[in-house]
ZATIRO-62910 format. One line per field, with one value per residue: residue in one letter; x, y, z of N, C-alpha, C, CB in turn. Coordinates in nm, 3 decimals. Glycine has a CB too. Layout:
BEGIN
resn A  ...
nc1 X  ...
nc2 Y  ...
nc3 Z  ...
cac1 X  ...
cac2 Y  ...
cac3 Z  ...
cc1 X  ...
cc2 Y  ...
cc3 Z  ...
cbc1 X  ...
cbc2 Y  ...
cbc3 Z  ...
! end
This chain:
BEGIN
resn X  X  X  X  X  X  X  X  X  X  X  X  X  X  X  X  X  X  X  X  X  X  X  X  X  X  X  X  X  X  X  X  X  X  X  X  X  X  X  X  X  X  X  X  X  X  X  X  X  X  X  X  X  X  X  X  X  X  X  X  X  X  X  X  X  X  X  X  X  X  X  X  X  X  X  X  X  X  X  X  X  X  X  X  X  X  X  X  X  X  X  X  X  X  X  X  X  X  X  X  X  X  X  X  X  X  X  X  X  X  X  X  X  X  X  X  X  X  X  X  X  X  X  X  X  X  X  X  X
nc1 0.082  0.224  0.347  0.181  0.115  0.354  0.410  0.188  0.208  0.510  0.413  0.200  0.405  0.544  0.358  0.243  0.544  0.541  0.344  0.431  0.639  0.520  0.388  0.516  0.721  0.712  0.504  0.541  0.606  0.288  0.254  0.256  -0.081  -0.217  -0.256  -0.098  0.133  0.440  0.570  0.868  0.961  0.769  0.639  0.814  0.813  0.512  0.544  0.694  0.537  0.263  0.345  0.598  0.538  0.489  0.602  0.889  1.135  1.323  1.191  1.257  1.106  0.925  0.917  0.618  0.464  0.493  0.621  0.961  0.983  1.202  1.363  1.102  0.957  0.698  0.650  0.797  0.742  0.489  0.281  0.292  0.060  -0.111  -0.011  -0.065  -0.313  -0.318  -0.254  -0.448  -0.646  -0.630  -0.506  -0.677  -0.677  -0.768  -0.762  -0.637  -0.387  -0.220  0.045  0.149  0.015  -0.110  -0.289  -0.303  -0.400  -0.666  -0.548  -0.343  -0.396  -0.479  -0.671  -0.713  -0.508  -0.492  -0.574  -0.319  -0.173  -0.069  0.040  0.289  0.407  0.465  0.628  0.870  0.888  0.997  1.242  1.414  1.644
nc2 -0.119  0.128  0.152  0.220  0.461  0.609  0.602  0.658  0.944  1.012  1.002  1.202  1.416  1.415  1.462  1.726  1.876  1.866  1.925  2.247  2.244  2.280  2.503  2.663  2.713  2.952  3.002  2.935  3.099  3.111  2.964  3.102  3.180  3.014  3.232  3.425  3.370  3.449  3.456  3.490  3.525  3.438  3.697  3.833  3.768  3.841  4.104  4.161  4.083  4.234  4.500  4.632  4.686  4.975  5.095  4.978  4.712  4.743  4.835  5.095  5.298  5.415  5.722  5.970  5.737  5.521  5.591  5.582  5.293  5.218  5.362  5.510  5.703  5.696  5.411  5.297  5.382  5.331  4.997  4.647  4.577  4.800  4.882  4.660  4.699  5.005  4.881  4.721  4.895  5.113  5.447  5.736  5.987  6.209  6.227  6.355  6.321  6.229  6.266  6.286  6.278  6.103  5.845  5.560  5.228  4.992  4.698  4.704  4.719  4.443  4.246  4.003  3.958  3.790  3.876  3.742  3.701  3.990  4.030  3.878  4.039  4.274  4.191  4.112  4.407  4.487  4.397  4.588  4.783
nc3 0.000  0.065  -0.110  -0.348  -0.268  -0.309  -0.556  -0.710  -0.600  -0.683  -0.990  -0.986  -0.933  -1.154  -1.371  -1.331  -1.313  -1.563  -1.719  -1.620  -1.736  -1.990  -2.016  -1.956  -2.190  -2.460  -2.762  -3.043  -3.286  -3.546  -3.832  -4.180  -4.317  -4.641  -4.788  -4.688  -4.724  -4.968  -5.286  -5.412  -5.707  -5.795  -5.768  -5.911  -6.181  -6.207  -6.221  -6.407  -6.655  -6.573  -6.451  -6.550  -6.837  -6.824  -6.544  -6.626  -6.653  -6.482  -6.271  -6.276  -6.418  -6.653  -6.837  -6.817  -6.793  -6.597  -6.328  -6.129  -5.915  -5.780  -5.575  -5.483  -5.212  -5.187  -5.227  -5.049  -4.784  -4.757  -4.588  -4.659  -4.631  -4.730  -4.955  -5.116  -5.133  -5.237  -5.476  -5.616  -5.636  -5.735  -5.920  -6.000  -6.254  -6.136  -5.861  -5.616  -5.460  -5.695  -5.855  -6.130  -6.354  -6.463  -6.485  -6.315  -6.395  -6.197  -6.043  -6.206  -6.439  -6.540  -6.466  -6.350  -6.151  -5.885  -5.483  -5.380  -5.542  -5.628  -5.314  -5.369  -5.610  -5.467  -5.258  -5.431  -5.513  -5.299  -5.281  -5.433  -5.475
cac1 0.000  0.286  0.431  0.128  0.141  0.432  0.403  0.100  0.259  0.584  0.329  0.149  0.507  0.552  0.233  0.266  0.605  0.516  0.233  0.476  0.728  0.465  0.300  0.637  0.732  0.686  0.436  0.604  0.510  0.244  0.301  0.183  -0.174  -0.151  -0.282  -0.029  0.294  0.467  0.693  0.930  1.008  0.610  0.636  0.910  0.689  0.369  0.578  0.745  0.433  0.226  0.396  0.693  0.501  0.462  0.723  1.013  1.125  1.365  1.127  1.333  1.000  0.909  0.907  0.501  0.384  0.496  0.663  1.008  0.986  1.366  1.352  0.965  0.938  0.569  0.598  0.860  0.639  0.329  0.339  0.273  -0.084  -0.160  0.037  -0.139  -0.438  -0.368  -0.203  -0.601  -0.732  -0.511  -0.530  -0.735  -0.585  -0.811  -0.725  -0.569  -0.246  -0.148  0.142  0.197  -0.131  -0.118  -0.369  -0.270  -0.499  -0.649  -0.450  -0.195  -0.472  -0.470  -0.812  -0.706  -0.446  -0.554  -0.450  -0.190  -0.035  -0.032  0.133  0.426  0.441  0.512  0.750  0.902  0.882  1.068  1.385  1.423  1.745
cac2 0.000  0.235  0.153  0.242  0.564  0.639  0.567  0.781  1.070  0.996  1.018  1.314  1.501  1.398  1.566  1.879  1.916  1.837  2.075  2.360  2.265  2.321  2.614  2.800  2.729  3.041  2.947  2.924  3.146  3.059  2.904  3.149  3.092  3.011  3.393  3.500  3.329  3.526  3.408  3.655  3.455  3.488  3.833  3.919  3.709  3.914  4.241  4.139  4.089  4.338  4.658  4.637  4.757  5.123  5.091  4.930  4.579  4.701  4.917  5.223  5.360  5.517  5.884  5.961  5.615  5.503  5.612  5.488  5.225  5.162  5.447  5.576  5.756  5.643  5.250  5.286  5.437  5.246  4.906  4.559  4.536  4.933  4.880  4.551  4.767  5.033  4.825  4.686  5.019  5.193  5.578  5.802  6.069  6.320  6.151  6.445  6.255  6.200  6.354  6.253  6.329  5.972  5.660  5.389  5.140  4.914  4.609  4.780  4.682  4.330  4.198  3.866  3.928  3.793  3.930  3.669  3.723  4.114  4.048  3.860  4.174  4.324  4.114  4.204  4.552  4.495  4.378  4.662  4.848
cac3 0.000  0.086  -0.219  -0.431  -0.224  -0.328  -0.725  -0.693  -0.603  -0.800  -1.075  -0.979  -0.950  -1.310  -1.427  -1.268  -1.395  -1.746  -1.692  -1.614  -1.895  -2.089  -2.003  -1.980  -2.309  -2.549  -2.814  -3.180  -3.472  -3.645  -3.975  -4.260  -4.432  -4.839  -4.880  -4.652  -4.825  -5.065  -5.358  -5.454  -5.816  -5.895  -5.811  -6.051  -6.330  -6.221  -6.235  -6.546  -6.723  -6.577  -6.431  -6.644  -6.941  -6.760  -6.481  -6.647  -6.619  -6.321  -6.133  -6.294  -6.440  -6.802  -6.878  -6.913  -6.817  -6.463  -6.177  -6.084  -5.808  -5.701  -5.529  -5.465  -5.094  -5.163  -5.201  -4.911  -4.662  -4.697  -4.554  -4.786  -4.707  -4.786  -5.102  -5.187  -5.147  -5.330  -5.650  -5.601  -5.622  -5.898  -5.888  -6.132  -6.336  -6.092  -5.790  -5.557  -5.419  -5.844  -5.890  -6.255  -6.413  -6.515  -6.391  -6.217  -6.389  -6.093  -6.057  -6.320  -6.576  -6.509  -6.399  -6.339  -6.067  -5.719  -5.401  -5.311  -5.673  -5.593  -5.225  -5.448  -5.674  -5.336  -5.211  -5.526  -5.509  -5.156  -5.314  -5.526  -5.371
cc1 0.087  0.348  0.351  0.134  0.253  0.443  0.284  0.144  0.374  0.505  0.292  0.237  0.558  0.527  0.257  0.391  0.606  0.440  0.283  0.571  0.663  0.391  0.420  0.714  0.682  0.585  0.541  0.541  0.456  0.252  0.190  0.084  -0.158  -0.206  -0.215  0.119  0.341  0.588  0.761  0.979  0.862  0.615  0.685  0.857  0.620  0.444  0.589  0.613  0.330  0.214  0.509  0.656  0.531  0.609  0.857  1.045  1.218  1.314  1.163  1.230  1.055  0.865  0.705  0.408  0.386  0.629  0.778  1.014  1.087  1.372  1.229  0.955  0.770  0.571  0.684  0.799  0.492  0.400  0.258  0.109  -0.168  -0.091  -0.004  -0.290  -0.431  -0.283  -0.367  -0.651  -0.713  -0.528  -0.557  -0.634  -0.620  -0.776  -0.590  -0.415  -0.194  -0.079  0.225  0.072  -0.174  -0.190  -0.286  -0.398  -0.493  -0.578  -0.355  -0.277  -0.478  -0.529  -0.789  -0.630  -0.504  -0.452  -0.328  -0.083  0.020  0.032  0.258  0.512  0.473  0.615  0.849  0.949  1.023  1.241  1.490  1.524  1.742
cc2 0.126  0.264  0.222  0.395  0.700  0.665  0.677  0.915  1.134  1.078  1.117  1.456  1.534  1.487  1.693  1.922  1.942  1.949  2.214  2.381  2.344  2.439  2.724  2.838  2.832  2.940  2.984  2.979  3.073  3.070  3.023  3.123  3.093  3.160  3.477  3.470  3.404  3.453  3.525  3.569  3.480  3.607  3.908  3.892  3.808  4.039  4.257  4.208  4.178  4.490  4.724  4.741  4.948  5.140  5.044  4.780  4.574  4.785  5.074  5.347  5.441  5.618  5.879  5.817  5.528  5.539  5.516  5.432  5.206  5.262  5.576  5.586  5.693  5.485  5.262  5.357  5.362  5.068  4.772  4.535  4.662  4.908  4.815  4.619  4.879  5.027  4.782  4.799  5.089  5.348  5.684  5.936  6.231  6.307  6.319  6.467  6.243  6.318  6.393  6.298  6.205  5.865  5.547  5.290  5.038  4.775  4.609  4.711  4.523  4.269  4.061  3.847  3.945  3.870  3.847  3.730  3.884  4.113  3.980  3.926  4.261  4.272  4.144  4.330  4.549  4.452  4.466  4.770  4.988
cc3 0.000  -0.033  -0.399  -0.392  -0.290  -0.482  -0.749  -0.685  -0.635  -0.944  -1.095  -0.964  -1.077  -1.366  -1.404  -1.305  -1.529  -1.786  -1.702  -1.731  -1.991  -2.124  -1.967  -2.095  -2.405  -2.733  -2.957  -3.273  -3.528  -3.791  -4.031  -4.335  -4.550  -4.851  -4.778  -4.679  -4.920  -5.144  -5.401  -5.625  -5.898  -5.894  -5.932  -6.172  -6.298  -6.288  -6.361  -6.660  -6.702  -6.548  -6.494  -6.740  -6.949  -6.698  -6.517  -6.592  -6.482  -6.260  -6.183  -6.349  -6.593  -6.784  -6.901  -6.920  -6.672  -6.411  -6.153  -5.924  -5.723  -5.604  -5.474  -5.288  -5.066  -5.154  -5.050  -4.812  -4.628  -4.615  -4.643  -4.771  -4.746  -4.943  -5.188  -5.247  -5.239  -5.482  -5.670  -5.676  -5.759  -5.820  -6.000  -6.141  -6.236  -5.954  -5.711  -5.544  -5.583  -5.887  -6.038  -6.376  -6.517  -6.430  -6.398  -6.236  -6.245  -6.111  -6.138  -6.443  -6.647  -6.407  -6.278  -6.188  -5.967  -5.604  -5.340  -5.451  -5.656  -5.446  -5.252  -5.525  -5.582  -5.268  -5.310  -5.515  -5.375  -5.173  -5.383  -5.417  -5.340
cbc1 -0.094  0.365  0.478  0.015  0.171  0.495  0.349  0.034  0.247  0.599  0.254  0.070  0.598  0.484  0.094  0.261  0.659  0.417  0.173  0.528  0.753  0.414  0.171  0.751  0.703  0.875  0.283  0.625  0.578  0.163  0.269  0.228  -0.296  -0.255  -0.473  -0.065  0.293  0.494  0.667  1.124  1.065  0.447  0.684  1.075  0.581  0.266  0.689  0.775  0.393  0.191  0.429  0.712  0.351  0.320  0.701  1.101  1.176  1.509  1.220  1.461  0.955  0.826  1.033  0.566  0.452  0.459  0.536  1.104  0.955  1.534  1.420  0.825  0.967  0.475  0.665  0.993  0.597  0.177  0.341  0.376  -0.186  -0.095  0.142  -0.165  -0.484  -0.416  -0.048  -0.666  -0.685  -0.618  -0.425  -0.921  -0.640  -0.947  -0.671  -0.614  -0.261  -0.255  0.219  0.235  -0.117  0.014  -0.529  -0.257  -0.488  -0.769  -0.489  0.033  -0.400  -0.377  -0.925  -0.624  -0.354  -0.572  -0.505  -0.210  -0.112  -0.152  0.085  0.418  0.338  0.423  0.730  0.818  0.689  0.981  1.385  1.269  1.877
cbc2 0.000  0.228  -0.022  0.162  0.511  0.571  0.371  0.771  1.099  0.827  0.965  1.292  1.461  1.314  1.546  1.893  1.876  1.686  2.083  2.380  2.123  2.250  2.591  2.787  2.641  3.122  2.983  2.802  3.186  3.066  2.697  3.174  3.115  2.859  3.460  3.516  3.205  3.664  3.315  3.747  3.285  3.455  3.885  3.872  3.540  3.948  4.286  3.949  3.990  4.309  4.680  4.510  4.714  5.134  5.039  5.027  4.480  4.695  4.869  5.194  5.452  5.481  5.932  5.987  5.526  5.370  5.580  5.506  5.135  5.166  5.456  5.469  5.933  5.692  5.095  5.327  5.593  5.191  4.913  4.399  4.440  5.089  4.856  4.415  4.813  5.142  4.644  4.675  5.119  5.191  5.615  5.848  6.065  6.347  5.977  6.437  6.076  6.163  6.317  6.084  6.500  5.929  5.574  5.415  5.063  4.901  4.519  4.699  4.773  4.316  4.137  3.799  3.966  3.612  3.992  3.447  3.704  4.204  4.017  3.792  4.233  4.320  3.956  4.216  4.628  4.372  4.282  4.705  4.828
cbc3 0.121  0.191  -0.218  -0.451  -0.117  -0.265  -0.779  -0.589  -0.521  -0.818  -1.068  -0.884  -0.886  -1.370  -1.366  -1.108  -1.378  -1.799  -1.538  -1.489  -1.982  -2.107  -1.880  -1.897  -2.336  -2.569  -2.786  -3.223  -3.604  -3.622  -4.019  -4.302  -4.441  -5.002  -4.912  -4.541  -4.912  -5.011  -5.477  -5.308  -5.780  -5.840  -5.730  -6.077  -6.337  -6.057  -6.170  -6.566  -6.723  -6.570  -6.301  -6.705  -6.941  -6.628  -6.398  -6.590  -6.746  -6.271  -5.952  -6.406  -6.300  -6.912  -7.078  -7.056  -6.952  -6.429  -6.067  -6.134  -5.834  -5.806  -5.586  -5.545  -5.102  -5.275  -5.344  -4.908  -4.704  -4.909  -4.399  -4.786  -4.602  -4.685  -5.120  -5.070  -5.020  -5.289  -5.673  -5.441  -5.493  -6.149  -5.815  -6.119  -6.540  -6.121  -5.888  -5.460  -5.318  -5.966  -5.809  -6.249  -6.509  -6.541  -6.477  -6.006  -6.525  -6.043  -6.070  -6.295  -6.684  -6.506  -6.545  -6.473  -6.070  -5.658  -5.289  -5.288  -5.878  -5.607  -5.110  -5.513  -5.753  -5.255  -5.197  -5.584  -5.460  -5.039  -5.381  -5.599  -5.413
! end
């Protein structure tokens, strides 16, 4: 009997340690959801193919057509999900903040792109020195 006593509360010293291991342990970043992953390899495709046209294939921007990026005080100040938002958005030619007197078709005139493919065109953008 003394011996079950004993194993018993062996046991129950166990637990209660295990218990505290575990509850002192710092919890571990959670893993990113698939529409919060970003490829930076799709981006440079998306860009390629659809901000290129305007902006240049390195961000350096065309005279009269877009805005260079390598260096924009505006993409560097917002943060990737204001930027995601407004590549979404675009910006009309009347549009107050338009400093170019040029639109920013919405999604850079490219219907198709979802918002994960536009936070890769962002990731993108983010490499740009």
């Amino acid at each position: 009997m003394q011996m079950w006593l004993k194993f018993t509360q062996f046991s129950g010293l166990i637990i209660l340690l295990c218990g505290l291991l575990i509850g002192c342990t710092q919890p571990s970043e959670p893993s990113p959801t698939p529409e919060q992953r970003v490829d930076v390899e799709s981006g440079a495709f998306m860009f390629d193919h659809t901000c290129a046209p305007c902006h240049g294939r390195s961000g350096q921007g065309i005279p009269n057509l877009g805005k260079d990026l390598t260096s924009s005080q505006f993409v560097q100040q917002l943060n990737d999900e204001e930027l995601v938002d407004f590549i979404i958005e675009g910006r009309s030619v009347n549009d107050p903040a338009n400093t170019t007197g040029i639109a920013m078709p919405p999604k850079g005139d490219n219907p198709a792109l979802s918002p994960a493919q536009i936070r890769d065109v962002v990731a993108y953008l983010r490499t740009f020195p």
